[in-house]
N, C-alpha and C positions, 0 to 999 in steps of 0.2 A: 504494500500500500504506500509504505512512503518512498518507493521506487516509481510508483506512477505519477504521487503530489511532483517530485523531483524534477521526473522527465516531462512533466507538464509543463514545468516551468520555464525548464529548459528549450523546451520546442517553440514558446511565445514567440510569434512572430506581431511586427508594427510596421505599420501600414501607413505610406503619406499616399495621398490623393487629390483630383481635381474634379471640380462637380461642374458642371454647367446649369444655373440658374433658370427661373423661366424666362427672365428679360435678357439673356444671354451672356450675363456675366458670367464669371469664372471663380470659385473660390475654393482654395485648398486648407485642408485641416489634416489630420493625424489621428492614427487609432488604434487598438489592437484587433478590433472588432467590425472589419468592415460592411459588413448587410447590415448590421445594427445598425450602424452610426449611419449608414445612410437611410435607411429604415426612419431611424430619429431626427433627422433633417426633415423629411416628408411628413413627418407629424406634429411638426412644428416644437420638436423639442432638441433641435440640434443648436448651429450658433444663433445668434441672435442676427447676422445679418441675412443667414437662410431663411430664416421663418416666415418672412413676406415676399418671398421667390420661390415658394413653391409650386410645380415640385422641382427637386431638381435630379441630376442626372447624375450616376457616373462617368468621365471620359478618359478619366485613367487612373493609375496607383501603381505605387510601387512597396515593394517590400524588403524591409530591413530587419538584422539582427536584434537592435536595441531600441529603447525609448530615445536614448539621444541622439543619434542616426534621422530617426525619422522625423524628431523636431529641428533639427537642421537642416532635412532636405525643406522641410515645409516651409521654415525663414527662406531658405534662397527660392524655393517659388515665389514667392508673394512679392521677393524684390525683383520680379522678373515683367515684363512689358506683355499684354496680352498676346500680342503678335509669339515671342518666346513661346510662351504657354503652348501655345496652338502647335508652335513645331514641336515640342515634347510633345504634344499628344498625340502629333502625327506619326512619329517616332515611336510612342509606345504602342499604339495600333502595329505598325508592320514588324517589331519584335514578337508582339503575339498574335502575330499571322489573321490578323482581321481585315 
């Protein structure tokens, strides 16, 4: 049993991502939890500048080792020009074959 709490822990993976709004902005957050967390955008319980852009979308995400991994990828997204964004997303699309 505490060979599974252990490897549970061990396995956590975190999650940055980019959503597309209804009015077509773009905002990226962090999670461990991704269908949740986008789950709880859509129900108006995610961030606060989601909750009146519903719904909104996945358009991409990526996944890291650690919490701080993936709150740094999130900072360098958010300093990044929509234009940017769009080519990561275009870029994440053809890594996974979409």
């Amino acid at each position: 049993m505490v060979a599974d709490v252990v490897s549970g822990i061990l396995s956590l993976a975190f999650f940055t991502y980019l959503l597309e709004c209804s009015n077509g902005s773009l905002y990226a957050g962090w999670t461990v939890d991704l269908c949740k967390r986008i789950e709880q955008h859509n129900a108006g319980k995610g961030a606060k500048y989601t909750r009146a852009l519903r719904p909104v979308r996945l358009k991409a995400s990526w996944e890291f080792p650690s919490k701080t991994e993936a709150m740094s990828f999130e900072w360098h997204l958010k300093q990044l020009s929509r234009p940017q964004k769009l080519r990561l997303i275009e870029q994440n699309d053809d890594i996974a074959g979409v």
